[in-house]
C-alpha positions as CSV (number, residue, x, y, z in Angstrom):
1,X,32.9,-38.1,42.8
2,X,33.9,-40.9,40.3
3,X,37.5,-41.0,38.8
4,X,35.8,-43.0,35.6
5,X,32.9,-43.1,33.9
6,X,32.3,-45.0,30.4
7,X,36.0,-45.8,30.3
8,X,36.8,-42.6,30.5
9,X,38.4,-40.1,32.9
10,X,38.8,-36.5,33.5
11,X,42.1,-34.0,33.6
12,X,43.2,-30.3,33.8
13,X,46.8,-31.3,32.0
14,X,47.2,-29.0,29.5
15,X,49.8,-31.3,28.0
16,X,46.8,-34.0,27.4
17,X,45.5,-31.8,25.5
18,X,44.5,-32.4,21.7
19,X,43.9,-29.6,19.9
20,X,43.3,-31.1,16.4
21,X,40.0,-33.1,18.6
22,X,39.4,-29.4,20.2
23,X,39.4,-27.6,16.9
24,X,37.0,-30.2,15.1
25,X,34.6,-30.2,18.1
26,X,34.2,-26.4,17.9
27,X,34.2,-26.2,14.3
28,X,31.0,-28.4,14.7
29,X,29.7,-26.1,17.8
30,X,26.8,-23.3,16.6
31,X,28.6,-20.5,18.5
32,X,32.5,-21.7,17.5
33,X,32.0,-23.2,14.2
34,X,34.1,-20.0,12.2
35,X,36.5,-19.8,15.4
36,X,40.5,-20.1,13.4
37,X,42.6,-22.6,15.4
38,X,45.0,-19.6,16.8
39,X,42.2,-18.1,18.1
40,X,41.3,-21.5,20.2
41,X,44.9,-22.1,21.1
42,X,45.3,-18.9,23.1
43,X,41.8,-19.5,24.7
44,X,43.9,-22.8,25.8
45,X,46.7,-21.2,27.1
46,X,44.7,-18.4,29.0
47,X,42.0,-20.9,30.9
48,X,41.0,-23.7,32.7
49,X,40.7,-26.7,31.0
50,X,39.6,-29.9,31.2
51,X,39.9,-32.7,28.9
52,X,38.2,-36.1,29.1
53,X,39.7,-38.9,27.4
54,X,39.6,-42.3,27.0
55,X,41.5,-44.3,29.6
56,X,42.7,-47.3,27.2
57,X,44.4,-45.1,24.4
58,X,44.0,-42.1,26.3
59,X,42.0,-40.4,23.2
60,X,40.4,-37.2,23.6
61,X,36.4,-37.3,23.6
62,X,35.7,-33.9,25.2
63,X,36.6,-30.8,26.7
64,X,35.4,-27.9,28.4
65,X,37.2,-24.6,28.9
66,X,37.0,-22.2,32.1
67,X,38.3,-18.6,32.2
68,X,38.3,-17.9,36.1
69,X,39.9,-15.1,38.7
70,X,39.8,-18.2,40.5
71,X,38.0,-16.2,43.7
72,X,34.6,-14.5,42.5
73,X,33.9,-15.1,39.0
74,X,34.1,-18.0,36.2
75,X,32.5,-18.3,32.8
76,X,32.3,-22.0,31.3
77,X,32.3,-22.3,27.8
78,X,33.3,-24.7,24.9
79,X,32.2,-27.7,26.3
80,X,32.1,-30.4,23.8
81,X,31.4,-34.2,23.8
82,X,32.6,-36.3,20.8
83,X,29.3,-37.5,18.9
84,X,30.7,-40.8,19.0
85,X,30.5,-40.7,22.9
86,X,27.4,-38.7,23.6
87,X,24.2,-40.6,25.2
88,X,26.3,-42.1,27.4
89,X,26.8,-39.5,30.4
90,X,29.9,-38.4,29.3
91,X,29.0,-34.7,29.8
92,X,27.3,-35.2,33.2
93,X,31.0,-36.5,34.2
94,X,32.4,-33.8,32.9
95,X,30.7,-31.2,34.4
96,X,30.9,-33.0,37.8
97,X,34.5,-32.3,37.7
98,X,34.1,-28.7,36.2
99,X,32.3,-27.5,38.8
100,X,34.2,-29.3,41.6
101,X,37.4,-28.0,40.7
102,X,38.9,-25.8,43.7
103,X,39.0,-22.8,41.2
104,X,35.3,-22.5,39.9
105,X,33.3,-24.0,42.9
106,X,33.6,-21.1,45.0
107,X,32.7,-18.7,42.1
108,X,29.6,-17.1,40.5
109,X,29.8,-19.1,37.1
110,X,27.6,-18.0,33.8
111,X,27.6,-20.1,30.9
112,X,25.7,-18.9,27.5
113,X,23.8,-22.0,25.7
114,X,21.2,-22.3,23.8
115,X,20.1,-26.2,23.9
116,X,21.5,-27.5,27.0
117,X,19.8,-25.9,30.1
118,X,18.2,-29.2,30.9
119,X,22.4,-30.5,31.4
120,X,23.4,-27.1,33.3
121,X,20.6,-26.7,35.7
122,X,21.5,-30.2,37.5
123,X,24.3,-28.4,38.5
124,X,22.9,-25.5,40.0
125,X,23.0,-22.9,36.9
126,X,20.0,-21.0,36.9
127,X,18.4,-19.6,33.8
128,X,19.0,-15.3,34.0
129,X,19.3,-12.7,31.5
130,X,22.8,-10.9,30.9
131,X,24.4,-8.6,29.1
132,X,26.9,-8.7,26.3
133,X,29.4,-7.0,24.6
134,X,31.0,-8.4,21.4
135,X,34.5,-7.6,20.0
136,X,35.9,-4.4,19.0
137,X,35.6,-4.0,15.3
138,X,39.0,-5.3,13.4
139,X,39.7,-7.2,16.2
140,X,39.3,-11.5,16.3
141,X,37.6,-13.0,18.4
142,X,34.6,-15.5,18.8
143,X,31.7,-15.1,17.5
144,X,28.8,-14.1,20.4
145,X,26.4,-16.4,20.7
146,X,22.8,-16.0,19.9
């Protein structure tokens, strides 16, 4: 696996990461475009994540978030490349990482999209039907995903 790719390079350092950058990305996201910026810090603090940045500058241009057990089970979700940077593999990179990491390669992972199977399925996710339940009434949380 490659350490860089367009200039860029991949970390789980939650000290990295820029949450002004994360917050815009997801506000331009279908399924986390109503998501209020506390909501997306405690997804933050409570997951994996992974932030890709720009090695001169060190500028965040994407992020993906994994909540895992770490043994059996993952779910990937918010990943975001910065339009400036997309067409250019960035996300491929990304995921490379993602799904190498020590705490989601051993796991069942499901991801919910709805315009980038083509991305997923080179690495391994297979289209399958699931089941949802969203938030309890009166209480935040992200909107589910159609």
């Amino acid at each position: 696996m490659s350490l860089e790719h367009a200039g860029c390079v991949v970390s789980t350092d939650a000290g990295l990461l820029d949450v002004d950058f994360i917050c815009a990305a997801l506000a331009g996201s279908y399924w986390a475009r109503d998501r209020p910026r506390h909501v997306v810090e405690q997804s933050i603090r409570n997951s994996l994540c992974f932030g890709l940045y720009e090695k001169q500058g060190g500028r965040q241009v994407g992020f993906a978030r994994v909540v895992t057990d770490g043994a059996t089970f993952s779910w990937l979700c918010d990943v975001v490349i910065d339009g400036s940077r997309r067409g250019m593999g960035l996300g491929k990179f990304l995921m490379s990482f993602v799904v190498a990491h020590p705490q989601v390669g051993g796991t069942v992972c499901l991801l919910g999209t709805r315009d980038a199977h083509g991305l997923y399925e080179k690495f391994g996710f297979a289209r399958s039907e699931q089941m949802r339940r969203p938030p309890s009434p009166g209480r935040p949380g992200p909107p589910c995903q159609a």
